[in-house]
C-alpha positions as CSV (number, residue, x, y, z in Angstrom):
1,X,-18.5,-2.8,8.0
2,X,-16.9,0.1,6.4
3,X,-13.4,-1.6,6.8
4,X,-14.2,-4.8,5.9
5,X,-13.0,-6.2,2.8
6,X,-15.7,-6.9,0.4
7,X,-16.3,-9.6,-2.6
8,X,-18.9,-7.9,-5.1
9,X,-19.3,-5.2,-7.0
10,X,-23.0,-5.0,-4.9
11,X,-21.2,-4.8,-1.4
12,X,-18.9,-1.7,-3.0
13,X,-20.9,0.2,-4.6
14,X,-24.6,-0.9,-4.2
15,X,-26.9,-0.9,-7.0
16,X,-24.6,1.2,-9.7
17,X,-25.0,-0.2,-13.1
18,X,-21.6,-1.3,-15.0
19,X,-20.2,-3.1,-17.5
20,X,-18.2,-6.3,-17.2
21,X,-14.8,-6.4,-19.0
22,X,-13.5,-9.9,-19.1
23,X,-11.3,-9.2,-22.7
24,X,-7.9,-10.2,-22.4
25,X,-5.5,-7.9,-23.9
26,X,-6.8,-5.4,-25.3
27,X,-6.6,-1.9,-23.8
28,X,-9.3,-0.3,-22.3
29,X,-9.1,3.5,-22.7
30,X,-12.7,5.5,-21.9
31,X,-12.0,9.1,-21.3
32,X,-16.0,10.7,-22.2
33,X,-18.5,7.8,-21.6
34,X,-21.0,7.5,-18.5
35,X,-19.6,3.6,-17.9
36,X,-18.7,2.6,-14.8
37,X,-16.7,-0.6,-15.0
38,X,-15.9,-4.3,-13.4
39,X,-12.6,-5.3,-14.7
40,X,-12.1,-8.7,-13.7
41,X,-10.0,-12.0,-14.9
42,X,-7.9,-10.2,-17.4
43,X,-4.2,-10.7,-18.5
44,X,-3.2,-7.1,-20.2
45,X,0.5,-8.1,-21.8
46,X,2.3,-5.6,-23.8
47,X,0.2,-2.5,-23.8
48,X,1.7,0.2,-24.4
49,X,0.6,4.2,-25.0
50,X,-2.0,4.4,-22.1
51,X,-1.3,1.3,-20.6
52,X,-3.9,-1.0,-19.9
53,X,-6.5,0.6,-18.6
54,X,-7.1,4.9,-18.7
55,X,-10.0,5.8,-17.5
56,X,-10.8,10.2,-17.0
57,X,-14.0,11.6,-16.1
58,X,-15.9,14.2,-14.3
59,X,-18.9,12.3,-14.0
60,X,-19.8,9.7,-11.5
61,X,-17.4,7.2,-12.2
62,X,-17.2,3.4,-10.2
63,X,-14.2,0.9,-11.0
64,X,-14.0,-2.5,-9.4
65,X,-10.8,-3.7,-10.6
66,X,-9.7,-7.8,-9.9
67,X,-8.1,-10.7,-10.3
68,X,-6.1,-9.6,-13.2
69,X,-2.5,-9.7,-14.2
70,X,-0.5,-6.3,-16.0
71,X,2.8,-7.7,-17.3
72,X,5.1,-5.1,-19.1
73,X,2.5,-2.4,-19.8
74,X,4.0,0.9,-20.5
75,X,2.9,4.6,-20.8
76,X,4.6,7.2,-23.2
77,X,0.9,9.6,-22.3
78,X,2.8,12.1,-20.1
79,X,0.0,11.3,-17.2
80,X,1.1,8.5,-15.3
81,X,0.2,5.1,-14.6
82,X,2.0,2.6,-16.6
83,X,-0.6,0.1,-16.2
84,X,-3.5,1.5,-15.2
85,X,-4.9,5.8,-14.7
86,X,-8.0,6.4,-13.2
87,X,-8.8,9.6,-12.2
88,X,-12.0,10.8,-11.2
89,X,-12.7,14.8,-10.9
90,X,-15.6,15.3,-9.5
91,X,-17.0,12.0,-8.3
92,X,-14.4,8.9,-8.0
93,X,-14.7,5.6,-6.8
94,X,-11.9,3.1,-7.8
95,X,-11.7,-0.4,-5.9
96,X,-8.2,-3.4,-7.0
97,X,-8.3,-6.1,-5.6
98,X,-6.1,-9.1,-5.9
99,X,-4.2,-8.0,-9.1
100,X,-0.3,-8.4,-10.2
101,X,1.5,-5.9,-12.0
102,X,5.1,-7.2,-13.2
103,X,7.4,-5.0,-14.6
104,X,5.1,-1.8,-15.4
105,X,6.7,1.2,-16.9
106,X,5.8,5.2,-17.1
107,X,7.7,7.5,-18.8
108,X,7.4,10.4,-16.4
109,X,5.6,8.5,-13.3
110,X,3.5,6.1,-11.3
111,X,5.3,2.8,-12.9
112,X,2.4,0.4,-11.9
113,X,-0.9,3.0,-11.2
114,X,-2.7,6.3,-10.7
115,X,-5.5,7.1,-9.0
116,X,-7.5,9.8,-7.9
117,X,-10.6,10.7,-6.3
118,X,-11.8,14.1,-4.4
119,X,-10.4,14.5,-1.2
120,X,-14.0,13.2,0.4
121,X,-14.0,10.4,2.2
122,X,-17.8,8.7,0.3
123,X,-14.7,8.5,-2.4
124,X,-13.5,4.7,-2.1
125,X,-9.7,4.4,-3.1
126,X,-8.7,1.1,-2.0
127,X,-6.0,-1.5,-2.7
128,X,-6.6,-4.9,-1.4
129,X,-4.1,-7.7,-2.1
130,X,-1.9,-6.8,-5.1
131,X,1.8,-7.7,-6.0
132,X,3.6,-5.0,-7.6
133,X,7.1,-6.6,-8.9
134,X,9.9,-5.2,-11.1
135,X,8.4,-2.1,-12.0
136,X,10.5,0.5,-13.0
137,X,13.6,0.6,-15.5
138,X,16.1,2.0,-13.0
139,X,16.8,3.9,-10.2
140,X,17.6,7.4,-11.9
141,X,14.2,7.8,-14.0
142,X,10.9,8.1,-13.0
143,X,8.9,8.5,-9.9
144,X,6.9,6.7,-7.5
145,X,6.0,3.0,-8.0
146,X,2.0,4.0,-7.2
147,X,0.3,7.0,-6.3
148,X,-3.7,6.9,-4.4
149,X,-4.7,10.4,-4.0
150,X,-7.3,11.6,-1.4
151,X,-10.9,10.6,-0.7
152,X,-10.9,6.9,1.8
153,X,-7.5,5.7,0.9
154,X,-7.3,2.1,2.5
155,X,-4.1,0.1,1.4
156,X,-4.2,-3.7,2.8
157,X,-2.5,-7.0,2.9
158,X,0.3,-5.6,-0.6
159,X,3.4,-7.2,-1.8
160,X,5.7,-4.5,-3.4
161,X,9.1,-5.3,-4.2
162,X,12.1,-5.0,-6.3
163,X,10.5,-1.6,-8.3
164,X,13.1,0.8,-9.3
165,X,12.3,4.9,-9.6
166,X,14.7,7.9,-8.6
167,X,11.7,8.5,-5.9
168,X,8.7,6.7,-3.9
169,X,10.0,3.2,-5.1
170,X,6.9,1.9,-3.3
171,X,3.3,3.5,-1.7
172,X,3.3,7.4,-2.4
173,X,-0.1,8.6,-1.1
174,X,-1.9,11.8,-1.1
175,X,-4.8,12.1,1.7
């Protein structure tokens, strides 16, 4: 069943504690704690700095990520990912499923996302039924509309359209 699209945080990632995030709005940035996190039935409006959602470890670090909605989140950080970062250095594990992101912005790149894992393939990077619309602010800034980097990149079932960047104006993968 490795391919097979899953419903729980249980089915992803077995018996890994976390913490459910159900807050609407407010930013989520975690670059030094142990938490793994289940982000689910959130609308993040307006954020801006990070984004929504910025999470950077080297520890074992599991994100489920669903059913929520990113409308005009923007990041000045320099590191991408206008809505939501997650990179993982030595251990990653980062899961969307069914999320919209409308009209993301970076300042240097990855309008809607970022993430990365190891290049391993026990390193779950999936993207199951998102919309990515309108991200971008125009065709001569910016690149790539998402980036997934390495470890089991599966990308299935996506609507992107109508981004704008001067390159990857939609899936820009790393494997």
């Amino acid at each position: 069943m490795k391919n097979a699209k899953r419903f729980s945080w249980s089915e992803y990632f077995g018996n890994a504690d976390k913490v459910n995030q159900t807050h609407n709005g407010t930013a989520l940035y975690d670059t030094t704690s142990p938490k793994n996190y289940y982000v689910f039935i959130c609308i993040f409006e307006n954020c801006t700095e990070n984004g929504a959602i910025h999470i950077e470890r080297s520890n074992d670090l599991y994100v489920l990520l669903e059913e929520s909605v990113f409308n005009r989140c923007k990041s000045t950080s320099g590191s991408g990912g206008g809505s939501v970062y997650f990179y993982g250095y030595l251990a990653g594990h980062i899961v969307q499923q069914r999320n919209c992101y409308f009209k993301s912005i970076d300042t240097s790149f990855c309008n809607a996302f970022f993430h990365k894992v190891p290049p391993t393939n026990t390193n779950e990077n999936y993207v199951f039924e998102i919309s990515v619309s309108d991200c971008g602010e125009s065709e001569s800034e910016g690149s790539y509309t998402f980036y997934m980097a390495f470890g089991d990149v599966q990308i299935k079932n996506n609507n992107i359209t109508y981004n704008k960047c001067n390159s990857g104006s939609s899936i820009v993968s790393d494997l």
